[in-house]
Backbone as CSV, one residue per row, in Angstrom:
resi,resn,N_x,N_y,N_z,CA_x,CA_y,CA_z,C_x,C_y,C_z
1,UNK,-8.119,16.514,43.121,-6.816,15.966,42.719,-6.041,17.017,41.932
2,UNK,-4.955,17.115,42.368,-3.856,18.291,41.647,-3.830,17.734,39.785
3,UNK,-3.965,19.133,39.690,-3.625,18.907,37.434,-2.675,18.294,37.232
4,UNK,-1.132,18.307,38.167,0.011,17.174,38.052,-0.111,15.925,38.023
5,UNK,-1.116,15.322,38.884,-1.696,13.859,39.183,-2.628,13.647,38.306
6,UNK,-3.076,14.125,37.373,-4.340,14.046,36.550,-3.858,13.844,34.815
7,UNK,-2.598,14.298,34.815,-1.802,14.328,33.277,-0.392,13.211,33.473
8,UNK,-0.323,12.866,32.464,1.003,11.947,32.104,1.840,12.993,31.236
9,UNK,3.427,13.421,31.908,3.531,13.768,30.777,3.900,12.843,29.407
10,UNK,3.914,13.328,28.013,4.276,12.541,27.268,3.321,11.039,26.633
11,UNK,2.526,11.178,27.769,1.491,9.551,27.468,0.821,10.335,27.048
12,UNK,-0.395,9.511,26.332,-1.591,9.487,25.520,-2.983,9.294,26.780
13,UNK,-2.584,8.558,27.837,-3.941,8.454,28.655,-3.652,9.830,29.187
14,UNK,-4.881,10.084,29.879,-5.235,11.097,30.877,-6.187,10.174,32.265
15,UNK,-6.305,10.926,33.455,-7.380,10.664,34.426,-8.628,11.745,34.031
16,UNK,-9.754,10.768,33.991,-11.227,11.218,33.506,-11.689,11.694,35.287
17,UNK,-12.692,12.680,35.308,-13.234,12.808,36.506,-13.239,12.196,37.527
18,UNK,-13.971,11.030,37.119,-14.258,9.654,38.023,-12.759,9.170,38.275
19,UNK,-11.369,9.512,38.269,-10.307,8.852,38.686,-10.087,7.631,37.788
20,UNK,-10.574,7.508,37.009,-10.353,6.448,35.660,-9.255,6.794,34.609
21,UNK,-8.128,5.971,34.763,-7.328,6.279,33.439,-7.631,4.920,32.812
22,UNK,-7.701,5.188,31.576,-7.811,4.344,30.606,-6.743,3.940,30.196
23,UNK,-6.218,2.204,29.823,-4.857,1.924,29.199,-5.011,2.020,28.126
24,UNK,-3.722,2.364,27.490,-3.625,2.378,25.847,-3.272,1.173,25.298
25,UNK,-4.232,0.852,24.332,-4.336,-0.410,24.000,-3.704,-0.095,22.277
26,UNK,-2.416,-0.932,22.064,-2.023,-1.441,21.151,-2.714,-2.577,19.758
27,UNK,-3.781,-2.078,18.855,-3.879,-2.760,18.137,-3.556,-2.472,16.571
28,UNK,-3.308,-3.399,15.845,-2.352,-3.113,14.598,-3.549,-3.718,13.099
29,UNK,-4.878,-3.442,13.468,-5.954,-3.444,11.965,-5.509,-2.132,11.215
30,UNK,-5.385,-1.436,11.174,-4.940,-0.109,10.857,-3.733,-0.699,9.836
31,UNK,-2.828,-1.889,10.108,-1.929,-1.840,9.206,-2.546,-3.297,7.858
32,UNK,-3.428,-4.095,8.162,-3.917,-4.681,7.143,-3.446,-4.244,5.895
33,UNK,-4.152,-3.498,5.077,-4.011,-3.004,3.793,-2.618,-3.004,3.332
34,UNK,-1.593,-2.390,3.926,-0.042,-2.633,3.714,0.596,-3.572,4.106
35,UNK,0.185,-4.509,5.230,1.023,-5.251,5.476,0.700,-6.715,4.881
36,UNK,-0.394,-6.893,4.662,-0.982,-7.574,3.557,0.491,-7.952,2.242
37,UNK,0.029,-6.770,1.396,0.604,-6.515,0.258,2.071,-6.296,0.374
38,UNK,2.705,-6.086,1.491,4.145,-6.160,1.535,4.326,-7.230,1.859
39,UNK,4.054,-8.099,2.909,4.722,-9.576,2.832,4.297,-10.157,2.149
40,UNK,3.227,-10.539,1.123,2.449,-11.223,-0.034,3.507,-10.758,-1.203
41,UNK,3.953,-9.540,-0.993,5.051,-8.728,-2.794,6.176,-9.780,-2.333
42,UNK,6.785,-9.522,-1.142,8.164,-10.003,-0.698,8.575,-11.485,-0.838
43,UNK,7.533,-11.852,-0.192,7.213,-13.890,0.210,7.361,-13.969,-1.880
44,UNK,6.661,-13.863,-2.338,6.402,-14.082,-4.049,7.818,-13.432,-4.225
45,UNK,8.538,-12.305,-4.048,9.735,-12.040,-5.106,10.940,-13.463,-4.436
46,UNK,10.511,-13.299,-3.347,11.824,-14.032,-2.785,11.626,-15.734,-3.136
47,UNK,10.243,-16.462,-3.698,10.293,-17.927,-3.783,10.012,-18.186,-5.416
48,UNK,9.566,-17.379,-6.119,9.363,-16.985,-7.348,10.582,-17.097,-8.254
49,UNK,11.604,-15.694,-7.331,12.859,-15.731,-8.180,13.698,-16.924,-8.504
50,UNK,13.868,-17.125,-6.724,14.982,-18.354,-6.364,14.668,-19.326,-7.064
51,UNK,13.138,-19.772,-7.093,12.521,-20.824,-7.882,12.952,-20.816,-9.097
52,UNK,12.575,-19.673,-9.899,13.326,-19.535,-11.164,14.335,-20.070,-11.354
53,UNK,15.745,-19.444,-10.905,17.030,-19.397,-11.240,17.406,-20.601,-10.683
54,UNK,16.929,-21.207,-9.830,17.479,-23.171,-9.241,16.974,-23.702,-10.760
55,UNK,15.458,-23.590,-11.163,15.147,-24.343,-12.090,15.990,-23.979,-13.451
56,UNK,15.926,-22.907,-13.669,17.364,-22.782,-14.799,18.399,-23.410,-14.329
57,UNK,19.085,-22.811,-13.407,20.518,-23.687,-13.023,20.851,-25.205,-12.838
58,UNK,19.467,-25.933,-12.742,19.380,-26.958,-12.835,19.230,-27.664,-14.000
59,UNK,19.160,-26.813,-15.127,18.997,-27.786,-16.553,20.069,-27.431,-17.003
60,UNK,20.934,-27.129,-16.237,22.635,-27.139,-16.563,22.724,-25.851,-17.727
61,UNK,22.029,-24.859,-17.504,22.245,-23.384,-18.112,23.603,-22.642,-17.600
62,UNK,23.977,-21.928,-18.829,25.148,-21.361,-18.317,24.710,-20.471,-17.594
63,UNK,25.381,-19.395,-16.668,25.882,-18.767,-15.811,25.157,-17.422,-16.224
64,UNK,25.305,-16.883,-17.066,24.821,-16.040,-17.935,23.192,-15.954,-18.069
65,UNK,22.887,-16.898,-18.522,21.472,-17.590,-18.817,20.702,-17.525,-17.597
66,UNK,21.279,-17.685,-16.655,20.595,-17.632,-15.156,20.099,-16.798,-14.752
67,UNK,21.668,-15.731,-15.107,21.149,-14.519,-14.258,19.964,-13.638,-15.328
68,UNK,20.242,-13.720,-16.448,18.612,-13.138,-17.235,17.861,-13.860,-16.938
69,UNK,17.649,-14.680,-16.643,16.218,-15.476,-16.367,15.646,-14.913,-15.284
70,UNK,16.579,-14.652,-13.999,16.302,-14.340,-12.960,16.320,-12.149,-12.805
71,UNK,16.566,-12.077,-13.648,16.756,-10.446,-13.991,14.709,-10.003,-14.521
72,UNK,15.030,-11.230,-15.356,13.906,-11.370,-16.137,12.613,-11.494,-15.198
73,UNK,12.502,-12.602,-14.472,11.549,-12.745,-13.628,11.682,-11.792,-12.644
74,UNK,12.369,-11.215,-12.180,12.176,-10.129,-10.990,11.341,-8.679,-11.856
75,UNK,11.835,-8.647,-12.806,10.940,-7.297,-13.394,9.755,-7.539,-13.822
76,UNK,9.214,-8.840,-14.569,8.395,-9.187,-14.701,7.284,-9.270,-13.663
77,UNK,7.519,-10.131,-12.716,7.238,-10.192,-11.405,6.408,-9.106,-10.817
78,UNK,7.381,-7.909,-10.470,7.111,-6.890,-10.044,5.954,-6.319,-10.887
79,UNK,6.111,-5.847,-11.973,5.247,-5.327,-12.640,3.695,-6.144,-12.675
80,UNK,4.094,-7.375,-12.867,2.743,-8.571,-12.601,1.956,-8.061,-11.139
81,UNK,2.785,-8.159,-10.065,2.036,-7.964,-8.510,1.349,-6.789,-8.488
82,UNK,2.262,-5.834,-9.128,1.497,-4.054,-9.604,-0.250,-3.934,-9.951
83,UNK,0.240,-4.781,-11.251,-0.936,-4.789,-11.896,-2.335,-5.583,-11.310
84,UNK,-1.696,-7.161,-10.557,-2.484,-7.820,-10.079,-3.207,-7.592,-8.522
85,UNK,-2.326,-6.356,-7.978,-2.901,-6.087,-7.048,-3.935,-5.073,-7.312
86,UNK,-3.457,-3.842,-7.947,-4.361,-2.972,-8.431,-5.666,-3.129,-8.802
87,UNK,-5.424,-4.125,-10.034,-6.945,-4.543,-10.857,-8.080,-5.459,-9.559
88,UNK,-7.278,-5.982,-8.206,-8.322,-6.956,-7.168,-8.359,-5.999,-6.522
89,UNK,-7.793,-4.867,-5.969,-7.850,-4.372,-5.134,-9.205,-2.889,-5.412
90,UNK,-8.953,-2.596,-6.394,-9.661,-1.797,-7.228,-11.033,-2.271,-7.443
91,UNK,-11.436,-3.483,-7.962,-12.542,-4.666,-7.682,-13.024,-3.969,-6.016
92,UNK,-12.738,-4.350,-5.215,-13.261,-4.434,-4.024,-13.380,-2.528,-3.762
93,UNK,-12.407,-1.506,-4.639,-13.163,-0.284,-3.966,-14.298,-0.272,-4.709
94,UNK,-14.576,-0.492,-6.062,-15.936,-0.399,-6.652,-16.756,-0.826,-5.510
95,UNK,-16.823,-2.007,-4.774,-17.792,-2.390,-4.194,-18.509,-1.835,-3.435
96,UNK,-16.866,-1.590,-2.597,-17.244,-0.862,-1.766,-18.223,0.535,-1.902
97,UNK,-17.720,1.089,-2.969,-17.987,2.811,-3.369,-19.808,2.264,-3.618
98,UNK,-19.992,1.336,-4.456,-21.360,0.839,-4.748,-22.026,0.984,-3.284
99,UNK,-21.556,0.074,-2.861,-22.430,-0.155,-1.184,-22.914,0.836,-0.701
100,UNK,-21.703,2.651,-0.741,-21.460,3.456,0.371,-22.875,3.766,-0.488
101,UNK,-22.853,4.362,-1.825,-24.267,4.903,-2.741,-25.170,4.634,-2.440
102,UNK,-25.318,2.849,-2.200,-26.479,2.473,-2.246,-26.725,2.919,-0.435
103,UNK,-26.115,3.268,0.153,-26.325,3.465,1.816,-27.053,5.156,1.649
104,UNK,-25.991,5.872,1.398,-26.426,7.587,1.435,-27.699,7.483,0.526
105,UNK,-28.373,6.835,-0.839,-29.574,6.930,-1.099,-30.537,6.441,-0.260
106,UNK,-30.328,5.383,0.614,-31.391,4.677,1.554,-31.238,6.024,2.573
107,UNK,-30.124,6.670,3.173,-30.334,7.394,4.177,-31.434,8.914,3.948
108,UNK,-30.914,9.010,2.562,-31.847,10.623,1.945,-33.144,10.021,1.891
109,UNK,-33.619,8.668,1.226,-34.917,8.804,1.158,-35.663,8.423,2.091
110,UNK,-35.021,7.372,3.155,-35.606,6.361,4.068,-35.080,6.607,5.382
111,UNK,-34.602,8.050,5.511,-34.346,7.977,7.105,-34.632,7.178,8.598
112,UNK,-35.744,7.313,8.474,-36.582,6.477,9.790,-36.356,5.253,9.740
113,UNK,-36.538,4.256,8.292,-35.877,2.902,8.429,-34.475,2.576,8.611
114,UNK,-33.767,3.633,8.016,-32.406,3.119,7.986,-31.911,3.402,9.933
115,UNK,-32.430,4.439,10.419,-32.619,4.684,11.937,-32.771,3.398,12.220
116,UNK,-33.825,2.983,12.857,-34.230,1.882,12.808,-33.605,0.492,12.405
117,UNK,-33.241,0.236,11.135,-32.130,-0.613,10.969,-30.922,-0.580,12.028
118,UNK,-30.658,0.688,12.490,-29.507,0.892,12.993,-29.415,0.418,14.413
119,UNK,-31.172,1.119,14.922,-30.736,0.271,16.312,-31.258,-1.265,16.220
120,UNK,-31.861,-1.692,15.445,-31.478,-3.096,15.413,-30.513,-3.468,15.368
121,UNK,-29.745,-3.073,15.192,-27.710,-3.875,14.768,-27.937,-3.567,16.357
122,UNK,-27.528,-2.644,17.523,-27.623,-2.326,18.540,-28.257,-3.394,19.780
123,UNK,-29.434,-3.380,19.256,-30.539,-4.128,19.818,-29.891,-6.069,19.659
124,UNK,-29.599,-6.364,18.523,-29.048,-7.396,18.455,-27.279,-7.428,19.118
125,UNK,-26.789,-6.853,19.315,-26.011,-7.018,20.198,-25.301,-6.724,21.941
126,UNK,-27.283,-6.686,22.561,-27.165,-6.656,24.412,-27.905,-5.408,24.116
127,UNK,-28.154,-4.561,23.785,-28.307,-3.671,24.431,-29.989,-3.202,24.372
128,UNK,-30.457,-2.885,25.483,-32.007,-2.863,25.465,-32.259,-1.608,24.108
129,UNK,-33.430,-1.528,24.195,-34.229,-1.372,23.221,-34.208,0.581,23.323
130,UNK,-34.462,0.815,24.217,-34.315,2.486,24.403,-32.928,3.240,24.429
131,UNK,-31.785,2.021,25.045,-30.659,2.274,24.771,-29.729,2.265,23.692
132,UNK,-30.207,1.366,22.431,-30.020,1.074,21.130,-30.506,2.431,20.416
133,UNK,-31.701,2.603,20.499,-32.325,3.902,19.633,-31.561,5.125,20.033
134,UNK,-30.972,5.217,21.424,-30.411,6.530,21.623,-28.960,6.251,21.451
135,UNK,-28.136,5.436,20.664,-27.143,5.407,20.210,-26.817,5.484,18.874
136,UNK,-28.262,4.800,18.213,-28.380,5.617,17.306,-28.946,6.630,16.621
137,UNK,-29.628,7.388,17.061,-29.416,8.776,16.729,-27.952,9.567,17.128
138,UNK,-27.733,9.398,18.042,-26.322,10.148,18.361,-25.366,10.008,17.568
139,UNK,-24.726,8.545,16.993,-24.189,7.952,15.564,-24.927,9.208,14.162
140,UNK,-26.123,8.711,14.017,-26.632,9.411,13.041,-26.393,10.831,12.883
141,UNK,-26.563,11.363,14.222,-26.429,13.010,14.001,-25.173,13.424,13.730
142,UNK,-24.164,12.305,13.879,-22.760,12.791,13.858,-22.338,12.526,12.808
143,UNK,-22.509,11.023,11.860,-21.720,10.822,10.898,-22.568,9.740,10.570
144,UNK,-24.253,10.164,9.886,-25.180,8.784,9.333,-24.013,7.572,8.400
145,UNK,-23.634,8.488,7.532,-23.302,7.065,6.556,-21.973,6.642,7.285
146,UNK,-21.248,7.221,7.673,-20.270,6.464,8.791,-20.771,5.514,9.504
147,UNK,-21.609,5.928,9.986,-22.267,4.805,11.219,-22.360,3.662,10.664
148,UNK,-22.988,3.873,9.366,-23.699,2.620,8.587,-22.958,1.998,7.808
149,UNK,-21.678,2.790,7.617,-21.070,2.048,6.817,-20.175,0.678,7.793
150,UNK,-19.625,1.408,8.717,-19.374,0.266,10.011,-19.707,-0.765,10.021
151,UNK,-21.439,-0.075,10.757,-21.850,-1.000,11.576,-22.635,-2.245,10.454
152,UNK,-23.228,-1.522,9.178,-23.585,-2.627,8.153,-22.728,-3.366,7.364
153,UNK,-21.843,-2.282,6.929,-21.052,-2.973,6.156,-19.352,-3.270,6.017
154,UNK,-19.054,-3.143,7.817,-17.776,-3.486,7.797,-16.557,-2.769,7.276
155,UNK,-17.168,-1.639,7.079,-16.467,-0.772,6.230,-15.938,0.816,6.776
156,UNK,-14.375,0.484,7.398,-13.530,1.712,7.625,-12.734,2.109,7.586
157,UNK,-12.168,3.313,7.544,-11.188,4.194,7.134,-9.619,3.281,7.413
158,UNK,-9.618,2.344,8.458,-8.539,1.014,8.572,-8.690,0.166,7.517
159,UNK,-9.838,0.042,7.104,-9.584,-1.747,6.193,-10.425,-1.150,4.722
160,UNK,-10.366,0.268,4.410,-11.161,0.516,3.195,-9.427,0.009,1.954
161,UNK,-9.901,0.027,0.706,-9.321,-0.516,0.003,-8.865,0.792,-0.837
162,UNK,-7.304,0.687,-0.876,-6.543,1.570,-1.336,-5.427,0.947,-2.576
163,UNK,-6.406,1.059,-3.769,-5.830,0.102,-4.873,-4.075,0.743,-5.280
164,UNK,-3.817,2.286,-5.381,-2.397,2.385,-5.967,-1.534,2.350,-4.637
165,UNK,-2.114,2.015,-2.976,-1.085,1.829,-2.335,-0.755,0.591,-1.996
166,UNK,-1.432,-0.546,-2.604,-1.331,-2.121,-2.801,-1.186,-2.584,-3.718
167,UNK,-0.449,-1.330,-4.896,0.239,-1.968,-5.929,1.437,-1.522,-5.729
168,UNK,2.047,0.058,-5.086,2.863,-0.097,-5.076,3.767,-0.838,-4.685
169,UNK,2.738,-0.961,-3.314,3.905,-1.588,-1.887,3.786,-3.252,-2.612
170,UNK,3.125,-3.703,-3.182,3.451,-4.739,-4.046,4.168,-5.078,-4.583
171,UNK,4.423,-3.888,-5.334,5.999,-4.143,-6.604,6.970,-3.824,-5.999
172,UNK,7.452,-2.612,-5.253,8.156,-2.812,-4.342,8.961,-3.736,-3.620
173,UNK,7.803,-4.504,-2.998,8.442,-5.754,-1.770,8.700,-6.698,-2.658
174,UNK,7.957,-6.958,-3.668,8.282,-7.832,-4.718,9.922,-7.963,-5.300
175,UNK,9.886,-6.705,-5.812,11.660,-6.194,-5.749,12.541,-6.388,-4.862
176,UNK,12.417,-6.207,-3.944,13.145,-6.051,-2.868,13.563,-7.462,-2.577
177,UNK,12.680,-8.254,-2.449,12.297,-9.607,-2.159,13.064,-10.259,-3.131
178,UNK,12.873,-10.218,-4.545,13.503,-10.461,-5.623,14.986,-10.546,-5.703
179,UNK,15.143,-8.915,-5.565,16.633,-8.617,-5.475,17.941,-9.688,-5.030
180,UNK,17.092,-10.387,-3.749,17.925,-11.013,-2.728,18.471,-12.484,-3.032
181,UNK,18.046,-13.468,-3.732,18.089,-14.443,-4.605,19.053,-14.037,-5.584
182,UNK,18.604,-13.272,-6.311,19.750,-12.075,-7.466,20.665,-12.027,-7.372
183,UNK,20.534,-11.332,-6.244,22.459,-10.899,-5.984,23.044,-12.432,-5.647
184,UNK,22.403,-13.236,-4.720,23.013,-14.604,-3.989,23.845,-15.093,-5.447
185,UNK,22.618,-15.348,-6.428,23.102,-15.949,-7.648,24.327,-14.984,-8.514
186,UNK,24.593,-13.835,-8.292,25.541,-13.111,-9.136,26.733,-13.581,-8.435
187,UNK,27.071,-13.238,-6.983,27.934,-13.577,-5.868,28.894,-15.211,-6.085
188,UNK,27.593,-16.017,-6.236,27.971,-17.688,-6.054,28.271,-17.634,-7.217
189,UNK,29.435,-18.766,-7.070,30.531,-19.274,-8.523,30.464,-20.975,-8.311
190,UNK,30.711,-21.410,-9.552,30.700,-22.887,-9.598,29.485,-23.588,-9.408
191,UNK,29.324,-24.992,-9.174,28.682,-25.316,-8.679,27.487,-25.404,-7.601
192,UNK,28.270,-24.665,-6.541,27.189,-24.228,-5.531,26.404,-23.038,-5.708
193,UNK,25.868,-22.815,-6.909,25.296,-21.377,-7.377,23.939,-21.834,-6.639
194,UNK,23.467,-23.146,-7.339,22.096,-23.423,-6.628,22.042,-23.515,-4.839
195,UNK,22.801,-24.592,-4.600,22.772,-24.518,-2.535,22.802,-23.182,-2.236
196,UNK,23.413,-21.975,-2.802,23.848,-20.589,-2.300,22.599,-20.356,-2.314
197,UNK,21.453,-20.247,-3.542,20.517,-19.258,-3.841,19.440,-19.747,-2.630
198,UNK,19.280,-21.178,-2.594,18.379,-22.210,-2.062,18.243,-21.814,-0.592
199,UNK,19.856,-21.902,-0.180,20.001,-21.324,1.496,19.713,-20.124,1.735
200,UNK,20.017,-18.913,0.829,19.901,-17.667,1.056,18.177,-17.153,1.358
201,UNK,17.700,-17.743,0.206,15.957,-17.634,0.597,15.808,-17.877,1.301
202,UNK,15.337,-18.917,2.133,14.826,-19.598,2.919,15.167,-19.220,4.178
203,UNK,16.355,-18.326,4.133,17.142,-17.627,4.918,15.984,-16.408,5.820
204,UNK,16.000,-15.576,4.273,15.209,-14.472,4.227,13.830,-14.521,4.123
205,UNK,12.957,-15.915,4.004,11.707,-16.103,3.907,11.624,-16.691,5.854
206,UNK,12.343,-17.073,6.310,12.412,-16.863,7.947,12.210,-15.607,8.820
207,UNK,13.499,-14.886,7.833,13.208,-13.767,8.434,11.802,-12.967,8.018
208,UNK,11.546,-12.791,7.099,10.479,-12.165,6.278,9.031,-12.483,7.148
209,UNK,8.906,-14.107,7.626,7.618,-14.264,8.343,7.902,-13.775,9.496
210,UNK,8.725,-13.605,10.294,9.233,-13.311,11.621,8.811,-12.459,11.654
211,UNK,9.568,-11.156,10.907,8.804,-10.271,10.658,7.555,-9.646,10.175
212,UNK,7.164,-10.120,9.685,5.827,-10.059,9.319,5.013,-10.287,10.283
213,UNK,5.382,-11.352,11.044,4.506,-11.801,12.219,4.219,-10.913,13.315
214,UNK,5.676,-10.880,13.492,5.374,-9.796,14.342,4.982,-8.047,14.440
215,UNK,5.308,-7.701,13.057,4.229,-6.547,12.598,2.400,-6.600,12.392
216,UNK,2.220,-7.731,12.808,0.632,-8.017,13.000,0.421,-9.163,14.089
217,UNK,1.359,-8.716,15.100,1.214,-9.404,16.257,0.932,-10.655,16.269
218,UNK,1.207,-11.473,15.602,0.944,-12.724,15.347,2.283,-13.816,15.295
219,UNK,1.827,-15.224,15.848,2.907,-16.111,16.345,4.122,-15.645,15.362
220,UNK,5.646,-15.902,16.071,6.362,-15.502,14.719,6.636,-16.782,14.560
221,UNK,7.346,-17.837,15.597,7.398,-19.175,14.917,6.787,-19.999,13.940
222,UNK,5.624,-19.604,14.448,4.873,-20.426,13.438,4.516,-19.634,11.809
223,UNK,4.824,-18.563,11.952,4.645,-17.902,10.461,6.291,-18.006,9.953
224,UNK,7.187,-18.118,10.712,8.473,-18.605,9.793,8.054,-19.781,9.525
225,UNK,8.080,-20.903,10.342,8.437,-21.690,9.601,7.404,-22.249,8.279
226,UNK,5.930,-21.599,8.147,5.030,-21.881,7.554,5.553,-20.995,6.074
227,UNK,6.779,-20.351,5.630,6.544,-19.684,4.904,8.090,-20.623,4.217
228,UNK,8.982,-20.640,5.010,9.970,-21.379,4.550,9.184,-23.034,4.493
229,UNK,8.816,-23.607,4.587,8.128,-24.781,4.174,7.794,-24.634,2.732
230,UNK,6.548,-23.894,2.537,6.192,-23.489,1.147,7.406,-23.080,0.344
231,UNK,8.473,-21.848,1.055,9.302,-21.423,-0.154,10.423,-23.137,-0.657
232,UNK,10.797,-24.102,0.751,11.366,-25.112,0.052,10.402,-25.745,-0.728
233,UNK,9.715,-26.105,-0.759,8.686,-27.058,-1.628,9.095,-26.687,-3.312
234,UNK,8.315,-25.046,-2.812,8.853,-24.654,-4.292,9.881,-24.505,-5.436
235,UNK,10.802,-24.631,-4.228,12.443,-24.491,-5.139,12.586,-25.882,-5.177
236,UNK,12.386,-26.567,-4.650,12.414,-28.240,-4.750,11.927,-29.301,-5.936
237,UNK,10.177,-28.121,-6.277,10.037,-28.835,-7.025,10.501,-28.359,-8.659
238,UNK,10.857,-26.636,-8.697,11.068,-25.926,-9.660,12.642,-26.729,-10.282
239,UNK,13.099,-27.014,-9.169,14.910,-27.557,-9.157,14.058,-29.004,-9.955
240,UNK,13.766,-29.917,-9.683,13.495,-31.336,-9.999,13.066,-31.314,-11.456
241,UNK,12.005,-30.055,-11.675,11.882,-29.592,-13.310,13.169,-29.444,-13.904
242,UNK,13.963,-28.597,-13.461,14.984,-27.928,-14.326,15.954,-29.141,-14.676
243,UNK,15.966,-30.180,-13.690,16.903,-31.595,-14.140,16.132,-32.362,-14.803
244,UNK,14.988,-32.797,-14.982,13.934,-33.544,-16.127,13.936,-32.545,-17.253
245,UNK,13.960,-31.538,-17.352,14.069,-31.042,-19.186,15.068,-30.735,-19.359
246,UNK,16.584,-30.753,-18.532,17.995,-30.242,-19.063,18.293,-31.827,-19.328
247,UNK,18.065,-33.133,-18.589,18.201,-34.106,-18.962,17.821,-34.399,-20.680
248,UNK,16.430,-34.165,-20.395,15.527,-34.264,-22.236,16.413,-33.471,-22.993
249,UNK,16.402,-31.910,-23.046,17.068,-31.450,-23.796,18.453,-31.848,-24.243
């Protein structure tokens, strides 16, 4: 077969000997870790804030009063998701880092078992017994604690835990997310300060799952409307507070 018929230009497959091209398969684990923490920062700045500033605006606070409250909770906020992602996320690299230790000491002292362990994982999933052992050594010779960290413990360079890039992108989306409620409420005059802020979220918590959804390939309908559900609930019930203690007060 001619080298022209054998290359794509521009694609990623090639034809293997045997006349086999392989399709390129689109999967998005690789984005876990960030996409996690950006729609989790965003979804929280955007039902958090609004929540806020309905429940102020609802105990008949001036105008003024609102928007610090809601100035207030967006920085707060942010800095909170920072910290709260960091300190869980950080949790789980210890663990991890523990695990990898306790793996590279089993591999220095206990080679042959941890071998062994290995093609059992193998062996337990189809594959005969001579064919397991010679997959793993080949694993082993290439990258032991890689192998093991995988295949035992679920653990790779896609889903390892990256504590200051799941705080940033935390505070960040948090902000961002925040922002948008913010401005609604600076914008709206009179009365309809609350319907403005109320519609505007719920707006952007549509869009937000949509998107989201579909950055992890997942239904988008059903992650909008599962996110605007929760964000009305919340402003619903934050609003119903803010008229029971502006009443009391």
């Amino acid at each position: 077969m001619p080298e022209s018929c054998t290359q794509m230009t521009g694609a990623l497959a090639t034809v293997d000997h045997d006349g086999y091209m392989p399709h390129k398969e689109m999967h998005r684990t690789h984005r876990i870790g960030w996409l996690r923490a950006a729609v989790l920062g965003a979804n929280d700045g955007i039902v958090s804030t609004a929540s806020l500033i309905i429940g102020v605006a609802a105990s008949n606070a001036s105008r003024s009063e609102v928007l610090i409250a809601g100035m207030a909770g967006l920085v707060a906020g942010a800095m909170s998701m920072a910290a709260g992602e960091y300190v869980s996320v950080s949790s789980q690299a210890d663990t991890e880092a523990a695990d990898l230790g306790r793996e590279r000491r089993e591999l220095r002292d206990e080679p042959e078992r941890e071998l062994e362990e290995l093609s059992a994982v193998y062996r337990d999933r189809g594959l005969d017994a001579d064919l397991a052992r010679r997959v793993a050594e080949g694993l082993t010779a290439q990258d032991a604690l890689g192998a093991h960290a995988r295949t035992e413990l679920g653990i790779s360079d896609m889903t390892a835990a990256r504590p200051v890039q799941a705080a940033f992108t935390s505070a960040g989306t948090f902000a961002a997310g925040a922002a948008l409620p913010l401005l609604a409420a600076v914008l709206a005059t009179g009365g309809v300060q609350i319907a403005i802020v109320a519609i505007t979220a719920l707006v952007f918590l549509a869009a937000l799952g949509a998107v989201g959804a579909r950055a992890g390939g997942a239904p988008v309908r059903a992650a909008a409307i599962r996110v605007t559900f929760w964000g009305a609930l919340a402003m619903g019930v934050t609003a119903l507070i803010g008229l029971l203690f502006g009443a009391v007060v």
